[in-house]
N, C-alpha and C positions, 0 to 999 in steps of 0.2 A: 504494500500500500504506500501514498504517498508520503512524504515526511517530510523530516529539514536536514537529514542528509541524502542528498539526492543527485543518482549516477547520470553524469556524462556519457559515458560507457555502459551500459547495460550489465547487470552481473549475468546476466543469460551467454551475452559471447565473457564478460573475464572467467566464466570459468573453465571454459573450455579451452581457456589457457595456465590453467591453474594445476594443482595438487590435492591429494586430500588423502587424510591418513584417516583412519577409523575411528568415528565418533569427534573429529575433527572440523571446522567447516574449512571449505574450498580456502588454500591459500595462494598469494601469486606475490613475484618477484616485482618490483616496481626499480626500474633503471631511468637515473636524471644524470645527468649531469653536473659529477661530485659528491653524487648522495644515490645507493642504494637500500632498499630495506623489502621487507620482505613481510606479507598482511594478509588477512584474512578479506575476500574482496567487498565484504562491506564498507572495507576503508578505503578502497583502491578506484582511483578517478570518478570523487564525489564532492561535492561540494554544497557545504551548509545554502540552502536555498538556491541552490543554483540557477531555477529556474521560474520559483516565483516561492512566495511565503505560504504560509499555512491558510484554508481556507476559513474564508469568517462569512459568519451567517449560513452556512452551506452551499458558497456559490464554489463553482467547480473551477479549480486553478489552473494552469497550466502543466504544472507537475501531476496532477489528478491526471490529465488527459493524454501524457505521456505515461504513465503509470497503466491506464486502460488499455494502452497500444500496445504493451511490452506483451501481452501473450501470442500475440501475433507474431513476435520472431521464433516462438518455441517451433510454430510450423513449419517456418520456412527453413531454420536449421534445420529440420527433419527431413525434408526433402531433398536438400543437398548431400546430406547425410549419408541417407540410403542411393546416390547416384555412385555409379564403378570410378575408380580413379584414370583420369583420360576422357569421360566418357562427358558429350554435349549435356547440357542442361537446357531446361526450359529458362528464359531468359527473365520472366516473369519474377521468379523469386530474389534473384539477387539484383532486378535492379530495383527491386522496392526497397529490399535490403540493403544495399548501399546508400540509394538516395536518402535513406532514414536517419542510419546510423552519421553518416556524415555532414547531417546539417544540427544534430542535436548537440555533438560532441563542444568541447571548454576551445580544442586548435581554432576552429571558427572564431569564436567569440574572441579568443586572444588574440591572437595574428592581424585578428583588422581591427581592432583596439588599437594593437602596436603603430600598425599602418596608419588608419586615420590619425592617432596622435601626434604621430611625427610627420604626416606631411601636412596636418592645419599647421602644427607647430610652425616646419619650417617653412609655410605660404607666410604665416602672418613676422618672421623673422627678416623676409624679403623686405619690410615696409620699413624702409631704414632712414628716411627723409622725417625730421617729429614735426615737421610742419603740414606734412602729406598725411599721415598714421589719421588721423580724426576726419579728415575729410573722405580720405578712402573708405573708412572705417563706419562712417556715419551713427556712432555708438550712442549719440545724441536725439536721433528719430528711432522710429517706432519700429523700422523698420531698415534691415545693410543696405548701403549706396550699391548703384547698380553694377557699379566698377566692381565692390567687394562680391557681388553673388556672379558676375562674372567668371573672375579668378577664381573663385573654389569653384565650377560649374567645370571651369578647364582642368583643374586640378584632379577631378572626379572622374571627368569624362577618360582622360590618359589612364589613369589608374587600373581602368578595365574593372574594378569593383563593383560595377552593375552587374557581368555578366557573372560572378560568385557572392548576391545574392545581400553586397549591404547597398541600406539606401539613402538614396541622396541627402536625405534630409537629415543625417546625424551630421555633416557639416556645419551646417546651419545651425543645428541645435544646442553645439558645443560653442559655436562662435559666441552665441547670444548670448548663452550661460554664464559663459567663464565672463564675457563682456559687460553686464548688467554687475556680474558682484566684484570686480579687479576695474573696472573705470570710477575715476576723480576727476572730473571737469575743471577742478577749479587746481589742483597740482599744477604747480608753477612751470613744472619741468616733464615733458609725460614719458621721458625715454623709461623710468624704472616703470611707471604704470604699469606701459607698455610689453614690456619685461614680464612683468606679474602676471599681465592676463594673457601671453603666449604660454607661461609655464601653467595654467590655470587649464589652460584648454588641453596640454598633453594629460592631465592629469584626472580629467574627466571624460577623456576618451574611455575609459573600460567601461563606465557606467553608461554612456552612450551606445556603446556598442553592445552592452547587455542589451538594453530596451529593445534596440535595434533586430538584434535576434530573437527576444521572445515576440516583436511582431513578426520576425518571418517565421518561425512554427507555430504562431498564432495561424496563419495562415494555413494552416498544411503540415503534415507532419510527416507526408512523402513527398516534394514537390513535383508536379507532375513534369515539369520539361527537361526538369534532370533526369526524371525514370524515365523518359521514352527515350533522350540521347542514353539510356545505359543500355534499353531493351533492343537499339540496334546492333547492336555489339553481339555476335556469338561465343555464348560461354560455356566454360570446361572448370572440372574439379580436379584437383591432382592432390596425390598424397606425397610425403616427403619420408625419408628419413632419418631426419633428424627436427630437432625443434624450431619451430617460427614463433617471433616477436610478435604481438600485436601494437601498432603505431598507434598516439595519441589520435594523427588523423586519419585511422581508420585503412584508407583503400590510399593506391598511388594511381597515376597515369603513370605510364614504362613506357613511350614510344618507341624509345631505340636503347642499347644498351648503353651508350652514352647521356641519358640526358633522361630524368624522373622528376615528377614532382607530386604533390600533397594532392588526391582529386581535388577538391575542395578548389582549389587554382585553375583546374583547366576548365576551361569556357566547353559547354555542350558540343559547338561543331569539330573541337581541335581533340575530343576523347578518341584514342585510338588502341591502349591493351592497358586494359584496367587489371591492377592486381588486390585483393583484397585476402589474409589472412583468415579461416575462420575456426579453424581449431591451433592447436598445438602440430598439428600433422598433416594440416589439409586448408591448402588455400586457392579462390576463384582465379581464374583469366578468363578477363570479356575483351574481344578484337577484333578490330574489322578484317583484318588478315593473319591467320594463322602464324604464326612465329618461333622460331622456337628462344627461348630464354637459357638463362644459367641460375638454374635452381641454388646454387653455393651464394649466388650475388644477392638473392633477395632478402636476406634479414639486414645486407649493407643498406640497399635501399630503401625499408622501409625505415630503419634508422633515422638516416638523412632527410627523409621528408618529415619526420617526426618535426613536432613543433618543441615539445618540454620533457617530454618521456614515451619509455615506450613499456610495455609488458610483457614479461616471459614466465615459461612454468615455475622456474626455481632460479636463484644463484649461482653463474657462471663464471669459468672464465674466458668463455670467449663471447657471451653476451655482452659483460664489462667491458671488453674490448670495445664494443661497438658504442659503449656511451660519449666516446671522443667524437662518434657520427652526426651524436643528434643536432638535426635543426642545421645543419653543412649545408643541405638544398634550400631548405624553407624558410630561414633567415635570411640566404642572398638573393633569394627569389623576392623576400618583402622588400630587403635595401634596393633593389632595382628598379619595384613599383615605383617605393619611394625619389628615387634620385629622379628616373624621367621622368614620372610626374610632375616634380617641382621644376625640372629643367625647362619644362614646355611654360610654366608661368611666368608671363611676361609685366613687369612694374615699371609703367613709363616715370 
């Protein structure tokens, strides 16, 4: 049932990554970056309200409603389950199953936290004239001068952040915010203001981009244009033998064996071999063209696309090895957003 600690991750797939000794519950290895430990997965990728508070009056939450959905993956694991290893799959269940899992999960919500943060940050750091900053800025009317919804409209528009599903309007929401409680009009001098409410607005990026996300699984808790670019994709199960990671974000794009990234990243028309973990032994490929892979390279990769951590059965040493990987792809992938992003905003 719902509660106030509440999974990111489903315990339905952690424990299929997990352990369990007799009369124990399911435990799993959590790998960060300078910090391993090792949990029972009620403790393992959940977070005190993560997704909305407890319900008052009996109106039904968002965690409620996430909470109702979760039996619906016991089926679809099962279906996968019972498929041979190699053998095609109906496309139906894993691309609900990804589209779900990966729009619920904390990488989402952090990663363009991160992103929006630092590129409002560094748009409003571009404003380096303190004679320009308040007219640009227009913090004085009701509403941004039309210059200021301009640049972040271009800012946004570069970012490619519409097509992975944040929206437009936490720009905006963060500008005003931070703008309404860090502006003094009558401050002699506004360079520190100014100062204050750039660091004001990195700093309510995460709470932005919370909101942000509970309205888009408000929306929907499979989105549908994601599942149909998954369901063009022909999928296969394969078994391994040896143990796979589960990534914080869940699934990667793999297009070539050079170059992966977080799904969550790739825009619907550029999916091309989606990989996604779903036991300790057994993980998806969806592709538009058969490929073959290197089974050895995939707990590197999901690694790397990892945003914070990633998950394994037990304490390794060659899982450890891999915590030097994490966030390798998914961090320079965000600096990039970031850098061209702001490169294309122009401040006459």
């Amino acid at each position: 049932m719902a509660g106030i600690n509440q999974h990111f991750i489903p315990q339905s797939l952690l424990r299929r990554f997990g352990h369990k000794k007799a009369g124990k519950a399911t435990r799993v290895a959590v790998y960060e970056r300078g910090n391993i430990f090792v949990t029972a997965t009620t403790g393992a990728a959940a977070q005190r309200y993560f997704y909305s508070k407890l319900a008052q009056d009996g109106e039904r939450t968002l965690d409620d409603k996430i909470t109702d959905y979760e039996p619906r993956l016991a089926a679809l694991f099962a279906e996968l389950d019972s498929a041979a290893s190699g053998s095609v799959v109906n496309a139906e269940s894993p691309s609900e199953l990804i589209a779900h899992l990966c729009i619920r999960n904390a990488q989402v919500r952090e990663s363009f936290g991160h992103i929006s943060g630092q590129l409002l940050g560094g748009a409003l750091d571009m404003f380096t004239d303190p004679k320009k900053r308040w007219q640009l800025m227009g913090l004085d009317k009701s509403e941004p001068s039309n210059f200021l919804l301009e640049e972040f409209n271009k800012a946004y528009n570069a970012s490619g952040l519409a097509l992975r599903g944040m929206p437009r309007d936490q720009f905006l929401e963060l500008c005003f915010a931070s703008a309404k409680i860090q502006f003094n009009p009558s401050a002699p001098n506004p360079l520190p203001e100014f100062d204050a409410f750039a660091a004001a607005a990195r700093e309510m990026a995460p709470n932005l981009a919370k909101n942000g996300h509970g309205r888009a699984l408000e929306k929907g808790l499979v989105p549908e244009a994601r599942r149909a670019a998954l369901r063009a994709l022909t999928w296969r199960v394969y078994d391994t033998d040896f143990d796979l990671v589960l990534p914080d974000c869940i699934a990667v794009d793999w297009p070539s064996p050079a170059h992966c990234r977080a799904f969550v990243y790739a825009p619907n028309p550029e999916l091309t071999h989606v990989v996604m973990p779903i036991a300790s032994r057994r993980y998806l490929v969806g592709a538009r063209e058969e490929r073959t892979h290197a089974a050895s390279e995939i707990n590197r990769v999901l690694a790397q696309c990892s945003w914070r951590f990633f998950i394994a059965r037990d304490r390794a040493d060659s899982f450890e090895l891999l915590t030097s990987e994490i966030g390798k792809v998914t961090r320079a992938w965000a600096d990039r957003e970031i850098e061209d992003a702001l490169a294309k905003v122009q401040i006459p």
